[in-house]
PAVOVO-804885 format. One record per residue (C-alpha): residue number from 1; residue in one letter; x, y, z. Coordinates in nm, 4 decimals. Each point is the difference from the previous one (the first is absolute). Example, Ala and Ser with C-alpha at 12.3 -4.5 7.8 and 13.67 -1.06 7.14 Angstrom:
% residues 2
{1,"A",{1.2300,-0.4500,0.7800}}
{2,"S",{0.1370,0.3440,-0.0660}}
This chain:
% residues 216
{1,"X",{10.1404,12.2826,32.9728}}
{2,"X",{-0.1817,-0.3178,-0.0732}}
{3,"X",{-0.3362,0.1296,0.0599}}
{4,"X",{0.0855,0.2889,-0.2107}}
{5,"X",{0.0658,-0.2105,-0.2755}}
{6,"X",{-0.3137,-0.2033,0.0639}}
{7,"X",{-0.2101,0.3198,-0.0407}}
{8,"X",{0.1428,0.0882,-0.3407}}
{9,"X",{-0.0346,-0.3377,-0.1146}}
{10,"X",{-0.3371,0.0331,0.0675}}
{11,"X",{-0.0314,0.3447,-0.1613}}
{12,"X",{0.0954,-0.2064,-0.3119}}
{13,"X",{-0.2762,-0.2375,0.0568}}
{14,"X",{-0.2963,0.0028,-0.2859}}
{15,"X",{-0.2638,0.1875,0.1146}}
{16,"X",{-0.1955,-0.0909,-0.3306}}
{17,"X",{0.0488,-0.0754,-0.3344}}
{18,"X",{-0.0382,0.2565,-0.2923}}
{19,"X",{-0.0415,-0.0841,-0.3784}}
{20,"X",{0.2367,-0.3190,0.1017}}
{21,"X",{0.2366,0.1400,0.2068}}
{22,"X",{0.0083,0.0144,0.3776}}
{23,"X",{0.0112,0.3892,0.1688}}
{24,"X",{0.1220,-0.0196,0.3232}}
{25,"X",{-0.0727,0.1463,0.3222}}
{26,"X",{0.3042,0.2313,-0.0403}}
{27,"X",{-0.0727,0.1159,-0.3296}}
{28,"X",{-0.4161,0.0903,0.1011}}
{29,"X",{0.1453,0.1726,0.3208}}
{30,"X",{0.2550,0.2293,-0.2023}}
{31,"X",{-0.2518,0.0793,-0.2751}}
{32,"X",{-0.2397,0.1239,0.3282}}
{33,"X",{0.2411,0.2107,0.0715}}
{34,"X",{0.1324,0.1332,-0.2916}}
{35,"X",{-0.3976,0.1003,-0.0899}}
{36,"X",{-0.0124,0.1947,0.3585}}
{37,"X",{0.3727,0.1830,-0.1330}}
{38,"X",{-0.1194,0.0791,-0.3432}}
{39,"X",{-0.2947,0.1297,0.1254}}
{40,"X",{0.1548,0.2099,0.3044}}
{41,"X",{0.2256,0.1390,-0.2976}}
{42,"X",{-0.3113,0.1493,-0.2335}}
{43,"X",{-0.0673,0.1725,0.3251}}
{44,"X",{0.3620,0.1094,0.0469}}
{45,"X",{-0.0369,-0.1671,0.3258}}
{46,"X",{0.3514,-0.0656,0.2140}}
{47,"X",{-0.1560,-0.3351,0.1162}}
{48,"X",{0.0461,-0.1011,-0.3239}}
{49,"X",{0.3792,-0.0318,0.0526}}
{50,"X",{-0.0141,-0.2868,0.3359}}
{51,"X",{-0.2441,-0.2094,-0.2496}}
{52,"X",{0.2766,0.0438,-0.2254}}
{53,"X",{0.2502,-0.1666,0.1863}}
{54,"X",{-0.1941,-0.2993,0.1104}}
{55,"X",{-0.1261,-0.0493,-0.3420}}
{56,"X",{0.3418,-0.0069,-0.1266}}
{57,"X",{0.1329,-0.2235,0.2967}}
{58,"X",{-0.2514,-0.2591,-0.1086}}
{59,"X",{0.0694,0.0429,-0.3656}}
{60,"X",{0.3936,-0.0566,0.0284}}
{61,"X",{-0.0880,-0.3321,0.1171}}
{62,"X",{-0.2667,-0.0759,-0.2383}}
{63,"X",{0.2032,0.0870,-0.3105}}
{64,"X",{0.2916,-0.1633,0.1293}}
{65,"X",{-0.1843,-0.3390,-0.0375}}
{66,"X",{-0.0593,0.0262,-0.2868}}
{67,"X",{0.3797,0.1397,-0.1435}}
{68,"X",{-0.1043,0.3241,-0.1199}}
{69,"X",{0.2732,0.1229,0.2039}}
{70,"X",{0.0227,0.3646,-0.1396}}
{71,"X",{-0.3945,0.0322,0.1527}}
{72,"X",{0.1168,-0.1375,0.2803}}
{73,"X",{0.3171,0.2213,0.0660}}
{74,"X",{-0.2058,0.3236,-0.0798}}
{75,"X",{-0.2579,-0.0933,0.2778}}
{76,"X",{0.2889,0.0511,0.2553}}
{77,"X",{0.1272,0.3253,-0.1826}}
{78,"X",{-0.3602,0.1052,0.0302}}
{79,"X",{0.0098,0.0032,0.3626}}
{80,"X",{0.2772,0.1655,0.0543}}
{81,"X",{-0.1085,0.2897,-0.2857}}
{82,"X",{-0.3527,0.0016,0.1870}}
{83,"X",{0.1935,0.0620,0.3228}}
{84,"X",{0.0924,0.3094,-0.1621}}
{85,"X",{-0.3077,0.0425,-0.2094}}
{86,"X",{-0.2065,0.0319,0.3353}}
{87,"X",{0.2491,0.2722,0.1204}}
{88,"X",{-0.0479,0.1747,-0.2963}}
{89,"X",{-0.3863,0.0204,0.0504}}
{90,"X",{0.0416,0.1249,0.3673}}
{91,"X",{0.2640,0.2261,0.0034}}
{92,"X",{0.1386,0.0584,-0.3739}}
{93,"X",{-0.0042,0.2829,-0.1741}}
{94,"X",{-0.0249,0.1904,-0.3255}}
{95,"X",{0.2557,0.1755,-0.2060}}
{96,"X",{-0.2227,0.3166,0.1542}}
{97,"X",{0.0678,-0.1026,0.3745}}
{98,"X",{-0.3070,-0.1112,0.0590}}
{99,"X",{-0.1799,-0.3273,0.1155}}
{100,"X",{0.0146,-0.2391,-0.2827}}
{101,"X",{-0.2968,0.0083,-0.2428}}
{102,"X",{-0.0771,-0.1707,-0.3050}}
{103,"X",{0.1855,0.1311,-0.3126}}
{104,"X",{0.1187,-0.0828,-0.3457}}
{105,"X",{0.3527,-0.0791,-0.1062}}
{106,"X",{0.1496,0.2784,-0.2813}}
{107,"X",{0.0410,-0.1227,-0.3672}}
{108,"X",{0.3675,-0.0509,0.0411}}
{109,"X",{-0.0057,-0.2220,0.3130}}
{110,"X",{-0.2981,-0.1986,-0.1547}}
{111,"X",{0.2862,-0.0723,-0.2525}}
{112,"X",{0.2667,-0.0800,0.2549}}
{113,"X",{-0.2183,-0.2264,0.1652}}
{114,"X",{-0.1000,-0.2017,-0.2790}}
{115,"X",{0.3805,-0.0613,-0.1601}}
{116,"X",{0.1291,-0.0874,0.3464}}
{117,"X",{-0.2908,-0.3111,0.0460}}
{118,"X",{0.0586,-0.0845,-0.3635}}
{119,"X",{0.3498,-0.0145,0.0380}}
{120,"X",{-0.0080,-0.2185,0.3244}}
{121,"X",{-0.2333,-0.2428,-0.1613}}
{122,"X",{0.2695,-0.1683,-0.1738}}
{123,"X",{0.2191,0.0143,0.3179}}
{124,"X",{-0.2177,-0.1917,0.1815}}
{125,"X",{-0.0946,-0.2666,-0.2414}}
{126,"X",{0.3621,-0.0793,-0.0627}}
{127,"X",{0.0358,-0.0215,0.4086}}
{128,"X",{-0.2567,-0.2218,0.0190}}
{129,"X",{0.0445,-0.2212,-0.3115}}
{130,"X",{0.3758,-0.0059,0.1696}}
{131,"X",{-0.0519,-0.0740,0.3534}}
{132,"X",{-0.3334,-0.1609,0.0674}}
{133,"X",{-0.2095,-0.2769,-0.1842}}
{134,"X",{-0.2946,0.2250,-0.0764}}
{135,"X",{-0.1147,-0.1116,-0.3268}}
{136,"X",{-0.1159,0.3086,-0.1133}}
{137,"X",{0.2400,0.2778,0.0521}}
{138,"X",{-0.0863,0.2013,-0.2583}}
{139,"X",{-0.3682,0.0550,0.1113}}
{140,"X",{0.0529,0.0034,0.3815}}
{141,"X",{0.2219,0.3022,-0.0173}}
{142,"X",{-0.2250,0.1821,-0.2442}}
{143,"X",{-0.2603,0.0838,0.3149}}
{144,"X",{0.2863,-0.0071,0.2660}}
{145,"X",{0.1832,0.2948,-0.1342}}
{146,"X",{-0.2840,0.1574,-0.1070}}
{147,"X",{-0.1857,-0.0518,0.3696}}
{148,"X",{0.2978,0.1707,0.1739}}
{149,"X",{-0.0643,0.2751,-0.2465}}
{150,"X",{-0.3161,0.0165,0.0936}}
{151,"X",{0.0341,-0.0099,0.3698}}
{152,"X",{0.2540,0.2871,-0.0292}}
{153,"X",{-0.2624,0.2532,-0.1346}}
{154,"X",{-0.2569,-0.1264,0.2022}}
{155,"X",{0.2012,0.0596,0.3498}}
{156,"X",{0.0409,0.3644,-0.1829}}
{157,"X",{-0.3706,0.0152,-0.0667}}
{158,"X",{0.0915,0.0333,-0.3662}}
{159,"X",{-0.3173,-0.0624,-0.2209}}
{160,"X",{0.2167,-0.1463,-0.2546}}
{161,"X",{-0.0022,-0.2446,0.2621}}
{162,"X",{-0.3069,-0.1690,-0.1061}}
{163,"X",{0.0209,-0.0403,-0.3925}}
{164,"X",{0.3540,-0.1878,0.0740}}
{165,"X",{-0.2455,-0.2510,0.1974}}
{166,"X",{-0.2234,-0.0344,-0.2683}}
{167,"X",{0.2873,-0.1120,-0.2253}}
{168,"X",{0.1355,-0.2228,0.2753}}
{169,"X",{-0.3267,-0.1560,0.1357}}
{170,"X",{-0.1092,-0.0984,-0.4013}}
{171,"X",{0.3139,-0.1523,-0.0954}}
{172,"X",{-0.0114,-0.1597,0.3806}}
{173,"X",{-0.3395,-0.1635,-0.0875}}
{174,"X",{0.1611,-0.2146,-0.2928}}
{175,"X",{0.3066,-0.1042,0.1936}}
{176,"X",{-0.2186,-0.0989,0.2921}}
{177,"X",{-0.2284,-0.1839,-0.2075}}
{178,"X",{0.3261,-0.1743,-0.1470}}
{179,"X",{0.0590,-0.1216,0.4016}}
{180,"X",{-0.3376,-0.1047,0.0637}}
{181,"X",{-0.0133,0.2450,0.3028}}
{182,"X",{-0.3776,0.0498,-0.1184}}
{183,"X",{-0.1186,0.1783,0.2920}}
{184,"X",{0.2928,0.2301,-0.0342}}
{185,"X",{-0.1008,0.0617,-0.3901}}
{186,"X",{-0.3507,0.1334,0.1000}}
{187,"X",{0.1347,0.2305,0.2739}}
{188,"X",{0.2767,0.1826,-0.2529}}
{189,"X",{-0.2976,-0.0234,-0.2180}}
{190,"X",{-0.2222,0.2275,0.2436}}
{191,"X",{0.3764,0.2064,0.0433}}
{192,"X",{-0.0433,0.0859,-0.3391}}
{193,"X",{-0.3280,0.1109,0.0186}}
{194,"X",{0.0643,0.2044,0.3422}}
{195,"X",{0.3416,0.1372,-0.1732}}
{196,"X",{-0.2255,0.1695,-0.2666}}
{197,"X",{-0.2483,0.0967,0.3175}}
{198,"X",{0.3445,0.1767,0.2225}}
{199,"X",{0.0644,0.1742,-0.3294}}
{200,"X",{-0.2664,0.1894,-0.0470}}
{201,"X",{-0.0451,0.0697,0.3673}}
{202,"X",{0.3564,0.0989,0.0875}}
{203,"X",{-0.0212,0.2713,-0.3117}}
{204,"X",{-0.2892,0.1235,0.1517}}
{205,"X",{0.1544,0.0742,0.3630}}
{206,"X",{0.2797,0.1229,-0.2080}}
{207,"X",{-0.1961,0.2388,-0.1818}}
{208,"X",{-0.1628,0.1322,0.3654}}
{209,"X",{0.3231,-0.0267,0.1480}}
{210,"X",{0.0866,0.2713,-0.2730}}
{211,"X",{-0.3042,0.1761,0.0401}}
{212,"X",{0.0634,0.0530,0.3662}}
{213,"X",{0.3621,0.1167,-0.0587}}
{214,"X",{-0.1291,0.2516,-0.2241}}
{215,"X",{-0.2064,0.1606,0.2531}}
{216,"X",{0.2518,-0.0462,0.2767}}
């Protein structure tokens, strides 16, 4: 137990110091590996999900030092939805019956999806504001709710999947930025970038996925 401890205190160690605030060794190993998941997931890669978990193991932690507790609490929810997000990818399937392929969501569930994050937003806040000492409720459940939103459509290989991380990953930067978690800004930065990137790729394998259903 004690050495167990030791190693995450050292995972909180500095590793360097960036625009006057120190980045630890924690935070540069879970932005390694949430690069490797992002880009397993522009290749609709399974691996992407395992990278997902660690990432998000390391994250809790991180985000819990530094009270953004909703981050924090969403990290461990995102393990257990990647559990099933990686099950998905190898054995779901389609409203057809077949494997799982990428897809949009119809105009009414686009809808749904959005009134049910919207209304949890407020939920949230008012949980946190309640029950923790975060000192900014308001913005840390914005991207929580909307991240499990997110992660739903993406274990469903939804492409709606990837403008809902655009969203998140922008308003992300400024709260980050607000922490001083500076490496952590640049990567949601380049999640931004690679949201706009999965976007356009995911429509095009759904527009072959279509094409190939067709000739079936």
């Amino acid at each position: 137990m004690n050495e167990a401890l030791a190693f995450a205190a050292s995972l909180l160690a500095p590793a360097f110091t960036l625009w006057g605030s120190p980045a630890t060794w924690l935070e540069l190993l879970a932005v390694v590996l949430s690069l490797a998941m992002v880009w397993c997931n522009l290749r609709v890669d399974p691996r992407a999900w395992p990278l997902a978990i660690a990432a998000s193991a390391l994250y809790a932690l991180l985000f819990a030092s530094h009270r953004l507790y909703g981050e924090a609490s969403l990290q461990l929810l995102f393990i257990v939805v990647s559990c099933w997000g990686w099950w998905q990818w190898l054995r779901g399937r389609g409203d057809d019956g077949r494997a799982l392929r990428v897809h949009t969501l119809d105009a009414r569930s686009r809808g749904i999806a959005a009134l049910l994050t919207l209304a949890a937003w407020p939920l949230l806040a008012l949980l946190l504001h309640r029950y923790t000492d975060s000192d900014v409720p308001w913005l840390d459940a914005l991207p929580t709710v909307g991240s499990v939103t997110g992660q739903l459509l993406l274990g469903r290989k939804l492409i709606e999947n990837w403008p809902v991380w655009l969203a998140v990953n922008l308003f992300s930067v400024g709260l980050f930025a607000f922490k001083g978690l500076w490496l952590t800004v640049l990567l949601y930065a380049v999640f931004a970038l690679l949201s706009v990137v999965g976007w356009r790729a995911w429509h095009t394998a759904a527009q072959r996925a279509r094409s190939g259903a067709a000739v079936d």
